[in-house]
N, CA, C and O atoms as a MOPAC input file, in Angstrom:
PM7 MOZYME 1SCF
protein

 N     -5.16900 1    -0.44800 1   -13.29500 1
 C     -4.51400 1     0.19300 1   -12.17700 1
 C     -3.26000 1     0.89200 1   -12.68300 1
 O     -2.31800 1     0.54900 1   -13.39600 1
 N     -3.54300 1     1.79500 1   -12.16100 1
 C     -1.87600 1     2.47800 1   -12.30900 1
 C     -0.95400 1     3.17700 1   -11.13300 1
 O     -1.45300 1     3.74100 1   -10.15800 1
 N      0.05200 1     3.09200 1   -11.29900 1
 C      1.05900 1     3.19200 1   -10.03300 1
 C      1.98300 1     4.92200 1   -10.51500 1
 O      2.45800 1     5.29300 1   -11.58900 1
 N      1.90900 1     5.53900 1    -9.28100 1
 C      2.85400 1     6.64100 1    -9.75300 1
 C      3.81800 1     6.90600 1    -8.65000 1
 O      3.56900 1     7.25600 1    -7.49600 1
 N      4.89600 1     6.68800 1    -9.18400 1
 C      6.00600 1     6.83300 1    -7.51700 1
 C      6.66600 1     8.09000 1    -7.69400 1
 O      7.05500 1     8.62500 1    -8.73300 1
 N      6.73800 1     8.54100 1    -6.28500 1
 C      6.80000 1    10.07300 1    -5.91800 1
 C      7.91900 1    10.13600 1    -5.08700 1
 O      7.54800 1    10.22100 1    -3.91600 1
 N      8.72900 1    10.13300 1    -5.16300 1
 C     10.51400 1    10.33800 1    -4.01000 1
 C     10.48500 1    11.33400 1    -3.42600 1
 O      9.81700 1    12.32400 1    -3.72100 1
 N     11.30600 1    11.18400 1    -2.39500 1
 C     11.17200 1    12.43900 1    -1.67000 1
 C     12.53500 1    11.99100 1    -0.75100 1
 O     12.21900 1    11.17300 1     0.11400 1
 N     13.48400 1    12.22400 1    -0.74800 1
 C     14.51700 1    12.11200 1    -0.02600 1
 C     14.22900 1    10.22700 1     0.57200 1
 O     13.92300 1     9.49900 1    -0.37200 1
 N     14.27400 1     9.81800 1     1.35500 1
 C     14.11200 1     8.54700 1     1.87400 1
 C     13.06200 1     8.32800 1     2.13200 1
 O     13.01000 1     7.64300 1     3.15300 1
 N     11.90200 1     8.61000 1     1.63400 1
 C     10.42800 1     8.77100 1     1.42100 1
 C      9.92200 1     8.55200 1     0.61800 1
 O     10.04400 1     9.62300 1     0.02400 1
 N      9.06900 1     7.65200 1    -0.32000 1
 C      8.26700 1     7.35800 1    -1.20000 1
 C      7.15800 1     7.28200 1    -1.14900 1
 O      6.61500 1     6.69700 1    -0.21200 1
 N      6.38900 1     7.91600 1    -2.25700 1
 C      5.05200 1     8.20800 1    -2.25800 1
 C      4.87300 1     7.14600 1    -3.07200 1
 O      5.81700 1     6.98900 1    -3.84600 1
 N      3.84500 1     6.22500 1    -3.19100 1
 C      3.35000 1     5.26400 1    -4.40800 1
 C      1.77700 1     5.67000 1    -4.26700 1
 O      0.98800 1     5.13100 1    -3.49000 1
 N      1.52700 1     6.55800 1    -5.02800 1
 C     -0.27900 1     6.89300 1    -5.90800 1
 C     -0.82700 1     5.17500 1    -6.59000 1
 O     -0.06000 1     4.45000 1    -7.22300 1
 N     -1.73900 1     4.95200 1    -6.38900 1
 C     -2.07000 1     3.89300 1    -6.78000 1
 C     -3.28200 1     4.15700 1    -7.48100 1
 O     -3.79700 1     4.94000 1    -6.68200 1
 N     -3.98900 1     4.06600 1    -8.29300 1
 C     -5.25600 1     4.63400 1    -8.77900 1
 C     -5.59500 1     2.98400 1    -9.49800 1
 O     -4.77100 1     2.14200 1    -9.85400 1
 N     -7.05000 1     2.92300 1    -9.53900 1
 C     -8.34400 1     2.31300 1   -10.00600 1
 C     -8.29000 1     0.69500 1    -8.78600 1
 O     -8.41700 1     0.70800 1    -7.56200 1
 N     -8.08100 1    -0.42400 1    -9.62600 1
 C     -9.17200 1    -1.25800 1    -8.55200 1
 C     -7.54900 1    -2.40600 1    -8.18700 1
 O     -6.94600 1    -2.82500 1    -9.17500 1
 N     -7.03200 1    -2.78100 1    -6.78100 1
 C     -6.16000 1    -3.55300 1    -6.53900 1
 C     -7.15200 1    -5.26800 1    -6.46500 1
 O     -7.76500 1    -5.71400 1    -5.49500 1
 N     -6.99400 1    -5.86200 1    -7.77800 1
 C     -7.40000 1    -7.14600 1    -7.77900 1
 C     -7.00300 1    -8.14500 1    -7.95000 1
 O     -5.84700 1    -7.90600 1    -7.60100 1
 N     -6.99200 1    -9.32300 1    -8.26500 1
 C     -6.73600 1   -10.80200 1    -8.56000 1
 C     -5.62700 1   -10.40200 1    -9.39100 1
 O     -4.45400 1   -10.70900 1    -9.18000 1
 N     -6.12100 1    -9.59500 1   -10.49100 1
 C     -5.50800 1    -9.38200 1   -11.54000 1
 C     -4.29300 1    -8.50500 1   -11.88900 1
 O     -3.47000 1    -8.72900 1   -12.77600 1
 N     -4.33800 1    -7.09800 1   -10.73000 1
 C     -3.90100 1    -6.50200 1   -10.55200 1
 C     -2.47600 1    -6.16100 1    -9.19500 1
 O     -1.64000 1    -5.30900 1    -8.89300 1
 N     -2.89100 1    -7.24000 1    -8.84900 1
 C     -1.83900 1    -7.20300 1    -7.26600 1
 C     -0.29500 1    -7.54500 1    -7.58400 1
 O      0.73200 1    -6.94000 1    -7.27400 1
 N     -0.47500 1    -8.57200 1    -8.21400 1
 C      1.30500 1    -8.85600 1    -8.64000 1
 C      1.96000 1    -7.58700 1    -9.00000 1
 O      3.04900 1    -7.16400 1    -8.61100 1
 N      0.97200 1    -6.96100 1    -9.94200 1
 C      2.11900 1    -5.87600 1   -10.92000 1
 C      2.45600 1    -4.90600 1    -9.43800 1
 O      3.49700 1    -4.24900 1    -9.44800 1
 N      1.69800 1    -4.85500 1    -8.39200 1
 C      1.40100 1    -3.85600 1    -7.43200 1
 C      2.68500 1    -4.21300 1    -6.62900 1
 O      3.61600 1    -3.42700 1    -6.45100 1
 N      2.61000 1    -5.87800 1    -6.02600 1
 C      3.70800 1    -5.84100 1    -5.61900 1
 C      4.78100 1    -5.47500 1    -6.32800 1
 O      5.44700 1    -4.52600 1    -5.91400 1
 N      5.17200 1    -6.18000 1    -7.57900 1
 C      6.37000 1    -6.32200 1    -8.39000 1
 C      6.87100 1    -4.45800 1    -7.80800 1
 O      7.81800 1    -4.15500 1    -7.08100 1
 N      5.67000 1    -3.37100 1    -8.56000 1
 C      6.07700 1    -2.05800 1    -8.54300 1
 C      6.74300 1    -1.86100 1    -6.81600 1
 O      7.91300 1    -1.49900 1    -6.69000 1
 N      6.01600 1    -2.09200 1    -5.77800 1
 C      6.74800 1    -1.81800 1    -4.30400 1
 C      8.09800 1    -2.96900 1    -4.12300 1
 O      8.99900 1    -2.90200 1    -3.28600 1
 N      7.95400 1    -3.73900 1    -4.90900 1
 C      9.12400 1    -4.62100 1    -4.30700 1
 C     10.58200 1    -3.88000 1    -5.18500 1
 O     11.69000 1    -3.83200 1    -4.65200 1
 N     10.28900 1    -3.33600 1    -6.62300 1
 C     11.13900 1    -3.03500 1    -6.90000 1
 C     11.76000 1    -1.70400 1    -6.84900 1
 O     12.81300 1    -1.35800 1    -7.38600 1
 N     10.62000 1    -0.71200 1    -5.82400 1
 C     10.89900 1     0.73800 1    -5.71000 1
 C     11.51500 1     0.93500 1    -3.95200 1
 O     12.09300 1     1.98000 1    -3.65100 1
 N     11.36200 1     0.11500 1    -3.18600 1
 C     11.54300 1     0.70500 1    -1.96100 1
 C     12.94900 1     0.27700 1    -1.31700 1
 O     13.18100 1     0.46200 1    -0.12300 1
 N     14.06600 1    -0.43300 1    -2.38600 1
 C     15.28500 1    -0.45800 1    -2.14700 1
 C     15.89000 1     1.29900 1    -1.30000 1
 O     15.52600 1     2.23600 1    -2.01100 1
 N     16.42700 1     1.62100 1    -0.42500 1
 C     16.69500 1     3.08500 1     0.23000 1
 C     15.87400 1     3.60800 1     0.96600 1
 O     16.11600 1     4.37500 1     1.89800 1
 N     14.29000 1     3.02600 1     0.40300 1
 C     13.48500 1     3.75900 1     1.23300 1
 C     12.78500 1     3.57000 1     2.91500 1
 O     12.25600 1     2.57000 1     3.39900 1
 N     12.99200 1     4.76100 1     3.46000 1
 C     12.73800 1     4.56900 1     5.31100 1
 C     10.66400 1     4.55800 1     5.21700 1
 O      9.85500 1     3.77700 1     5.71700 1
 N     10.49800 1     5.63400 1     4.46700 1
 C      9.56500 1     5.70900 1     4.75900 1
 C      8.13900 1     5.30500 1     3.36700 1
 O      8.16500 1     5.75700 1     2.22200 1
 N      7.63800 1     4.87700 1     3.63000 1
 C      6.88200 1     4.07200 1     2.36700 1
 C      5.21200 1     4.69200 1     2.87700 1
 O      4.64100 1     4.61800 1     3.96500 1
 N      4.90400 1     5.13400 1     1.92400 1
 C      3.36700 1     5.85900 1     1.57300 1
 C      2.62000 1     5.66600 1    -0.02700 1
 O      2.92400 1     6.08400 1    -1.14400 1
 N      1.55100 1     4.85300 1     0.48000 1
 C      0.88000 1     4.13400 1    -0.51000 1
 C     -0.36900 1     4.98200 1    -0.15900 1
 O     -1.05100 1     5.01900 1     0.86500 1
 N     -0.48100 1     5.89400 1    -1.76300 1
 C     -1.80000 1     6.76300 1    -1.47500 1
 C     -3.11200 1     6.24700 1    -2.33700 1
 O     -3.11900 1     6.34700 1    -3.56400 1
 N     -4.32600 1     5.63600 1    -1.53000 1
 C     -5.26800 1     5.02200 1    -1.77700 1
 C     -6.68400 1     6.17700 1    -2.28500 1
 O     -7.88200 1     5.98700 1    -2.49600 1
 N     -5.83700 1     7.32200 1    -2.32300 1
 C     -7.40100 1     8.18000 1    -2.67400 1
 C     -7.88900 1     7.63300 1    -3.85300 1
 O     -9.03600 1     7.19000 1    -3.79200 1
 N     -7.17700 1     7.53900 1    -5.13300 1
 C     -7.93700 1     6.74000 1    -6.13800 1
 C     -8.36600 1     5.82500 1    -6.01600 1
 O     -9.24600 1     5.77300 1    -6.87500 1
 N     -8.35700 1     4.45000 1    -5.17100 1
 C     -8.58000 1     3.23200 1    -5.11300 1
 C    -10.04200 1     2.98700 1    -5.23200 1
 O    -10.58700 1     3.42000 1    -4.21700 1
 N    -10.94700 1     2.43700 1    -6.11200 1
 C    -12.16400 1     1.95400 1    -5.20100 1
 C    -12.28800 1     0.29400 1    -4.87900 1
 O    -13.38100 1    -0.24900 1    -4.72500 1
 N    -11.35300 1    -0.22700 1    -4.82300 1
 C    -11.63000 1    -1.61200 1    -4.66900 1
 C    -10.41200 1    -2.73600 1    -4.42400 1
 O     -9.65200 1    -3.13800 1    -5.30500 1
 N    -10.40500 1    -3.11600 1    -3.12700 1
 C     -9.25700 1    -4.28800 1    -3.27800 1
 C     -9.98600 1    -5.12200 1    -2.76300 1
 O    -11.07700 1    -5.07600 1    -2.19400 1
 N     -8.87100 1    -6.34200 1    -3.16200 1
 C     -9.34700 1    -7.68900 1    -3.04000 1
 C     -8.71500 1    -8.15000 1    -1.73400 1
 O     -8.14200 1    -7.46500 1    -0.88600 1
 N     -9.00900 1    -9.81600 1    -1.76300 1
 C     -7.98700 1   -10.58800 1    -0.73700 1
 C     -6.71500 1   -10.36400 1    -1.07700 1
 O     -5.90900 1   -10.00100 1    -0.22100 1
 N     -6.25300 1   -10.60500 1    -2.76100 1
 C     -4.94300 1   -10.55700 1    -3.09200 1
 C     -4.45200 1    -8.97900 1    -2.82300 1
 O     -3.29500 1    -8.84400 1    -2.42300 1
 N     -5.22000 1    -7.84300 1    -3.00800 1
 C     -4.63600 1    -6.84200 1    -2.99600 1
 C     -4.32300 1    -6.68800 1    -1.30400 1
 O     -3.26200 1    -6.11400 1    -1.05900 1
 N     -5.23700 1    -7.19800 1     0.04500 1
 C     -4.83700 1    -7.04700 1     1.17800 1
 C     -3.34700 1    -8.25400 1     1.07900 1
 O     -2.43100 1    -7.83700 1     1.78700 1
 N     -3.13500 1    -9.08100 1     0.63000 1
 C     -2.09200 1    -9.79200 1     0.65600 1
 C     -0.77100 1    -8.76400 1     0.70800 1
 O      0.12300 1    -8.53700 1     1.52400 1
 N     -1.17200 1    -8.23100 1    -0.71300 1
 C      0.55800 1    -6.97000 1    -1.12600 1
 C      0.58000 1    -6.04500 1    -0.03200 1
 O      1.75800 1    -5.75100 1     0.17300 1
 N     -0.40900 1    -5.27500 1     1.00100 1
 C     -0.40400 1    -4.76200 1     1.57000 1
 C      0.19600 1    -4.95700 1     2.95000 1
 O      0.72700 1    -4.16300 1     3.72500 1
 N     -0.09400 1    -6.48200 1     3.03000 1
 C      0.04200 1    -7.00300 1     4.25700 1
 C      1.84800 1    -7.03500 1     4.03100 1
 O      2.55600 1    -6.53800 1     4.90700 1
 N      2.50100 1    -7.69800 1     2.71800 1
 C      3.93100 1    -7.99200 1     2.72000 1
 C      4.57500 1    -6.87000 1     2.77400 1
 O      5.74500 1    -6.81200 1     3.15200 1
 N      3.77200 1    -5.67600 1     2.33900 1
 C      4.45700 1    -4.51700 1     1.86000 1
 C      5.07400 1    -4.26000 1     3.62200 1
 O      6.23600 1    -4.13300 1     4.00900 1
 N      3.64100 1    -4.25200 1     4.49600 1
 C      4.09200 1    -3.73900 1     5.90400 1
 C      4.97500 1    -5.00800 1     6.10800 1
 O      5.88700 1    -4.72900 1     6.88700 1
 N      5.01100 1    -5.83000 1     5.84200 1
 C      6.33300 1    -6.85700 1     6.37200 1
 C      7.81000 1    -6.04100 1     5.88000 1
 O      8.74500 1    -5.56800 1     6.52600 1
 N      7.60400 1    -6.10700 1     4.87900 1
 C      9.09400 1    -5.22800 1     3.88500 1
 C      9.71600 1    -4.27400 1     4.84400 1
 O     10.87800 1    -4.35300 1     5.24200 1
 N      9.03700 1    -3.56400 1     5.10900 1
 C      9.31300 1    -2.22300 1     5.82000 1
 C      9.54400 1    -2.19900 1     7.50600 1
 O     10.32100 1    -1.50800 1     8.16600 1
 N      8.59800 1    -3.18900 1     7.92500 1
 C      9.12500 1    -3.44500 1     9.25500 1
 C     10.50100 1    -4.49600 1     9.20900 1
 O     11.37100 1    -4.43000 1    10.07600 1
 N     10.55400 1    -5.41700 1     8.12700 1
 C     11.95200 1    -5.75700 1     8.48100 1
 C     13.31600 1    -5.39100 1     8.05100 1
 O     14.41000 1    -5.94700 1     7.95700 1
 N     12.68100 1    -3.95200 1     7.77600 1
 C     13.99300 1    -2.94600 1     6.98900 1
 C     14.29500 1    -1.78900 1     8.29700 1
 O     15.19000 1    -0.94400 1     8.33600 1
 N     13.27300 1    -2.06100 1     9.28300 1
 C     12.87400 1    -1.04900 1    10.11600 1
 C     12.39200 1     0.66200 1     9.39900 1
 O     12.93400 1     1.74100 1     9.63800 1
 N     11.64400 1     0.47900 1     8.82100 1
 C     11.12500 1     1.53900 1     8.06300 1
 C      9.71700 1     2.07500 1     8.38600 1
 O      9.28500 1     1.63800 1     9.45200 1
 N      9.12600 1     2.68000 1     7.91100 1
 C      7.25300 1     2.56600 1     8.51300 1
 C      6.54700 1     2.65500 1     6.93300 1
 O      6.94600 1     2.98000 1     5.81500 1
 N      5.40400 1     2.22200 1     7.46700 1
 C      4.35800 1     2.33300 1     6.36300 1
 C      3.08100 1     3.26800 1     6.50900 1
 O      2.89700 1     3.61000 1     7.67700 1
 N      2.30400 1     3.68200 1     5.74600 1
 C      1.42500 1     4.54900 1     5.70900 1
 C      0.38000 1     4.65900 1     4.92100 1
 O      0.75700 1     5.14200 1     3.85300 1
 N     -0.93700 1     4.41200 1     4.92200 1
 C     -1.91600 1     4.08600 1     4.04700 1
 C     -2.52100 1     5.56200 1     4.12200 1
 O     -2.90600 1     6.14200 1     5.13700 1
 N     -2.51100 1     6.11600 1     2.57100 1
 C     -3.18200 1     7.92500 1     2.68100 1
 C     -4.09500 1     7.79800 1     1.79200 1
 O     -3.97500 1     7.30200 1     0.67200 1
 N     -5.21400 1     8.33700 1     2.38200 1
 C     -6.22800 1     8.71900 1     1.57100 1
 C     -7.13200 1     7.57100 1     1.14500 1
 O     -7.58600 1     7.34900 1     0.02200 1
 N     -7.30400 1     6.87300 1     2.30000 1
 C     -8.02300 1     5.48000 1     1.76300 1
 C     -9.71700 1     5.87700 1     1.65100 1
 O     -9.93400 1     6.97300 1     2.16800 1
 N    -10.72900 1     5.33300 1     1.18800 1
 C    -11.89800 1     5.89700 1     1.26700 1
 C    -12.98800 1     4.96300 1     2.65600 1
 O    -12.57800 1     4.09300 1     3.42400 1
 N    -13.72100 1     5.26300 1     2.61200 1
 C    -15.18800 1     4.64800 1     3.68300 1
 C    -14.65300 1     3.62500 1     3.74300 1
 O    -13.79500 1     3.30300 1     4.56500 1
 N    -15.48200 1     2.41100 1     2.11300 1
 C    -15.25400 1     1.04600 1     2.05000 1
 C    -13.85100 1     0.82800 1     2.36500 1
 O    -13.45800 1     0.40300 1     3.45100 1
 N    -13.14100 1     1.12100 1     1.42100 1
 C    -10.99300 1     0.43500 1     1.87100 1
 C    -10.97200 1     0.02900 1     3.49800 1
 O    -10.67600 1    -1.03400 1     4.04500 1
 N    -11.44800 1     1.43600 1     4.09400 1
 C    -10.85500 1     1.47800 1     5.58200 1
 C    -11.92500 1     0.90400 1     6.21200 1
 O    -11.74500 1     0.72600 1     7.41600 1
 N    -13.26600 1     0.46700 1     5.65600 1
 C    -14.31300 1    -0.66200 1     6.91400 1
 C    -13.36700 1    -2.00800 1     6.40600 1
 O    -13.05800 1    -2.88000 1     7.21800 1
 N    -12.88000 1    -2.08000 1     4.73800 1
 C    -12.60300 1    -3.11800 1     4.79900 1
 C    -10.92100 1    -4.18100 1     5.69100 1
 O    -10.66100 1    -5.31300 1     6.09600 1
 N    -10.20300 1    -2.71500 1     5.54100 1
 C     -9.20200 1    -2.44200 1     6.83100 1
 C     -9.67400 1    -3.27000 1     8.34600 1
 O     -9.09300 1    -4.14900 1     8.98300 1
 N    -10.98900 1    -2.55400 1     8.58100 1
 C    -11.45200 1    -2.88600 1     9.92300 1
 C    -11.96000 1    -4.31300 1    10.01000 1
 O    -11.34300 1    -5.06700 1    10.76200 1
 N    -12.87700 1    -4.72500 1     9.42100 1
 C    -13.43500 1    -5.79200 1     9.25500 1
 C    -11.82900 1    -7.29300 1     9.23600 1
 O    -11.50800 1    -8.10200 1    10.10700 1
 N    -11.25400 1    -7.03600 1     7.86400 1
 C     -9.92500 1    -8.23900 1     8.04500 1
 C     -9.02800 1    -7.76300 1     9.49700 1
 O     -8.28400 1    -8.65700 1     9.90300 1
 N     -9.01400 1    -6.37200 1    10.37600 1
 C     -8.36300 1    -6.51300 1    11.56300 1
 C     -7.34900 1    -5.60700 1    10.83800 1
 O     -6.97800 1    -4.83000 1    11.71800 1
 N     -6.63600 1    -5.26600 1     9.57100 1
 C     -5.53300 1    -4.85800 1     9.12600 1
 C     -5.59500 1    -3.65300 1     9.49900 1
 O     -4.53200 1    -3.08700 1     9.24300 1
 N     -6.60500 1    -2.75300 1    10.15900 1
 C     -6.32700 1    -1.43400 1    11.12700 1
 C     -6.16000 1    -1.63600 1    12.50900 1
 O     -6.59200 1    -0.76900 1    13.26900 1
 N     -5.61100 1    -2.62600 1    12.95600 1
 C     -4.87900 1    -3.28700 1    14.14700 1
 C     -3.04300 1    -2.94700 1    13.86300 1
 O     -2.29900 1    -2.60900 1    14.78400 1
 N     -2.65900 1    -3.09900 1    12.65400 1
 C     -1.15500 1    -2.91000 1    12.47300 1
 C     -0.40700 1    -2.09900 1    11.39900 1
 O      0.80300 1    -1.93900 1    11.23500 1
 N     -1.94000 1    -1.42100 1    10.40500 1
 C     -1.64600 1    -0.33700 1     9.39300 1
 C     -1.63600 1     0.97400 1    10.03000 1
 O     -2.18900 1     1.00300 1    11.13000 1
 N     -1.13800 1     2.07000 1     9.60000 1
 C     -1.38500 1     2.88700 1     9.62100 1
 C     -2.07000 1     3.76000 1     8.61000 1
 O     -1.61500 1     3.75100 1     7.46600 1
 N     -3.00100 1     4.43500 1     8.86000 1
 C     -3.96100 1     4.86200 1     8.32200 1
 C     -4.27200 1     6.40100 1     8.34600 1
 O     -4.94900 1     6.76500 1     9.30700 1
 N     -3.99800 1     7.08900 1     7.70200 1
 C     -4.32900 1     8.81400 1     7.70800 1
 C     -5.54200 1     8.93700 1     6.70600 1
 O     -6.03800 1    10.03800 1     6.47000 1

């Protein structure tokens, strides 16, 4: 997996590319926990993604905690078919936002 963060005034883009897993989620958080100090608006772009796990819905789930208790928003871009049935299926397109 690789992470590419994109600034934009109080806006962050985080590109995420290949598979969010077991293996891969810590570094995922570590990267959002240690980039979104300033930031209002947080955008995690899933077009590369083909695959997360439980652990990767975990970082996702804290990430939207982070941000709602910063009062900030979150934004899931470019997720594919599977990501977003799998969105639907755990309920997490009940409180993500999703473009």
């Amino acid at each position: 997996m690789t992470i590419q963060n994109k600034p934009e005034g109080t806006a962050l883009t985080m590109a995420i590319e290949g598979r969010i897993d077991t293996q891969t989620a810590p570094d995922l958080q570590d990267a959002i926990q240690n980039s979104i100090e300033g930031v209002t608006d947080l955008i995690l772009d899933f077009t590369d993604v083909g695959y997360i796990s439980s652990a990767g819905l975990r970082v996702v789930l804290l990430a939207q905690n982070w941000m709602d208790a910063k009062g900030g928003t979150m934004l899931i871009r470019g997720a594919g078919k599977n990501i977003v049935n799998i969105f639907k299926i755990t309920g997490f397109d009940n409180f993500l936002t999703l473009e």
